[in-house]
N, C-alpha and C positions, 0 to 999 in steps of 0.2 A: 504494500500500500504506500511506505513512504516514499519508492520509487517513482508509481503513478501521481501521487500528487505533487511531486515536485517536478515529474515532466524530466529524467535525468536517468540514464543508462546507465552510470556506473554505483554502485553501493557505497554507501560511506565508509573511508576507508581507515576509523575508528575500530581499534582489534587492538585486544580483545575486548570486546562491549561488556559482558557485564564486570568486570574488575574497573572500564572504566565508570563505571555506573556507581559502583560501591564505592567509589573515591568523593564524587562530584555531585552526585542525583540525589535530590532533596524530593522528589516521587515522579509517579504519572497521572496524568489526568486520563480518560479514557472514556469515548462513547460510542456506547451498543446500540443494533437495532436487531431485535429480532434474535440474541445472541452474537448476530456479528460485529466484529469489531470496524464502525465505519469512522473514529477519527482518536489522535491521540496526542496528548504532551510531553515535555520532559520539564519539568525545573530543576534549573543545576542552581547551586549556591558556592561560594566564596567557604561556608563555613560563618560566615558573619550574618552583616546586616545587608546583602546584596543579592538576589535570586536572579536567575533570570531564566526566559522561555526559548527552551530549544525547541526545533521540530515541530511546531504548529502545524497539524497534517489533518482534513477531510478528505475523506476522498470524494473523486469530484460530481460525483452524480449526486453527493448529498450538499453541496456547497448553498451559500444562499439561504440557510433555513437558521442561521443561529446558531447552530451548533459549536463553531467557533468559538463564539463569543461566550456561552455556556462554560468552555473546557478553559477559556482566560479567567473571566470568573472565577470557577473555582476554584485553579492555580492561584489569582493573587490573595482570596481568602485564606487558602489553607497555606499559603509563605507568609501570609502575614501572620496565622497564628503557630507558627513555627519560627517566629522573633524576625521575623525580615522586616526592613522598613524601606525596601526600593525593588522596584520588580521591572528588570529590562526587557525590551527585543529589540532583534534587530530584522528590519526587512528587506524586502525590493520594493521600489518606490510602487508596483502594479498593487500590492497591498496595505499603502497609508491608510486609504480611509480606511480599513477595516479596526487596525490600530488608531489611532486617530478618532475617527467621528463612531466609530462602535465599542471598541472597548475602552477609552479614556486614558490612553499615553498621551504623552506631550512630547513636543520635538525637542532634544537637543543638541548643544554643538556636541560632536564625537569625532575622532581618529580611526583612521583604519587600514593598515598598513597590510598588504599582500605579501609573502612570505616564501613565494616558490614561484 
């Protein structure tokens, strides 16, 4: 699924995933329909007061219905009661408004340097 909704051939090349999970990953968010799994999150933390949203993923036949914004919800509810007091993303500009004018980010100045 995370390949289809990100529209992207190669797997993310995070290995091994669950050690880095048990380092990093403060939970997941997750929604069903019907049992299936049609969309999911990660929040990674610092360890402090910093969360942020990995992997925002619907797949795409469910897009458009809220669900999203459901699974942001209740990622920044449950990092905030797990002592976070700031909850990031980062996106591609085709997804502003949905951070933006649906789940209530605000834009700020940031860096971001390429690496390979």
């Amino acid at each position: 699924m995370h390949d289809r909704a990100f529209r992207i051939e190669t797997p993310n090349p995070t290995d091994p995933w669950d050690k880095w999970l048990d380092r990093h990953s403060l939970g997941w968010v997750t929604a069903r329909t019907n049992g299936d799994l049609i969309g999911f999150l990660n929040v990674v933390t610092d360890g402090g007061i910093h969360a942020w949203l990995q992997d925002v993923v619907v797949e795409p036949d469910q897009q458009r219905r809220g669900i999203g914004k459901m699974m942001v919800d209740l990622a920044a509810e449950k990092s905030s009661g797990a002592g976070c007091e700031w909850l990031h993303v980062d996106f591609d500009e085709d997804v502003a408004p949905f951070y933006f004018d649906q789940c209530g980010f605000q834009s700020t100045a940031a860096g971001l340097r390429y690496l390979r």
